[in-house]
N, C-alpha and C positions, 0 to 999 in steps of 0.2 A: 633143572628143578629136581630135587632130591621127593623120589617118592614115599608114601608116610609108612610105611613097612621097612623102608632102607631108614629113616628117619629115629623107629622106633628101635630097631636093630642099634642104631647108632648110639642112640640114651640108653640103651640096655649096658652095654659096654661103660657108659660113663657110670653108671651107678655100680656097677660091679667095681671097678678098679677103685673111683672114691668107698666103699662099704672096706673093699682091703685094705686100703691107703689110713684110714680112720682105725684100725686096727694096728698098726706098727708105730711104734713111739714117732713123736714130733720131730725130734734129734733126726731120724734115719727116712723119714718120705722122702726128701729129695733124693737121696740113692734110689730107693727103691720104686720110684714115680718114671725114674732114668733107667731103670732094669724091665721094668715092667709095660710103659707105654708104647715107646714104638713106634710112633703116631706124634707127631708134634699137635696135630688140634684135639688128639684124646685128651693127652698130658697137659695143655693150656687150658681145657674144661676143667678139667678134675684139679688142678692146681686154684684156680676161679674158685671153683667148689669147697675149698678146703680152706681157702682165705677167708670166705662167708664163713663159713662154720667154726674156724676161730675168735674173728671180730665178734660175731654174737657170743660162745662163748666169753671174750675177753669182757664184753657190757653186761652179762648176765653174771660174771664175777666180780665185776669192777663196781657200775655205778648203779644196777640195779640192786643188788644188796646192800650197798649204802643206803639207799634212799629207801627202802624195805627197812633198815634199822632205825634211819632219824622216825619215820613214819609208828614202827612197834613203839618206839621210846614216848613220841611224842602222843599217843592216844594210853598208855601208861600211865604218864603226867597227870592227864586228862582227868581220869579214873581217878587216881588217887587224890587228886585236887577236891573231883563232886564228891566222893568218899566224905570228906573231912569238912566241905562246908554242907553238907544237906543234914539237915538235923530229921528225927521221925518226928513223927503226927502224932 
C-alpha cells in the first residue's frame, strides 16, 4: 500500500510535468513528455491528463459554441418577433 504522503508526493509530480507539458506547443509534447518523464506511469498520467484537457477543449470549441450560437440567434428571433407583434397600451 502506497502511503498518503508517498501518494501526494506522487500527484505533485503529475501536476508539475502536466502544468510544463500545457505550456509547450501540441506539435512537441510527445518529445518533450519522452525528455522529461522518465517514469513510464508519470508520463501515462500526464499523457491521460493531457487527452482530457484537450477532448474538453475540442467540446468547448466544437459543439458548445455551436449550440451557444443556435441558442443567441434563436432568443434574437424571439425578441424581435415580440418587438413587432406587441402593440402599446
Amino acid at each position: 500500500m502506497v502511503s498518503p504522503a508517498m501518494e501526494a508526493e506522487r500527484w505533485k509530480q503529475v501536476d508539475e510535468l502536466l502544468q510544463s507539458a500545457l505550456q509547450v506547443p501540441f506539435e512537441q509534447r510527445d518529445e518533450f513528455l519522452q525528455a522529461c518523464a522518465g517514469d513510464a506511469g508519470l508520463e501515462q498520467e500526464v499523457r491521460s491528463l493531457l487527452a482530457s484537457d484537450q477532448s474538453a477543449e475540442d467540446f468547448l470549441q466544437g459543439v458548445a459554441i455551436k449550440d451557444a450560437a443556435q441558442m443567441i440567434a434563436f432568443t434574437e428571433t424571439q425578441s424581435s418577433s415580440n418587438a413587432r407583434t406587441c402593440k402599446p397600451c
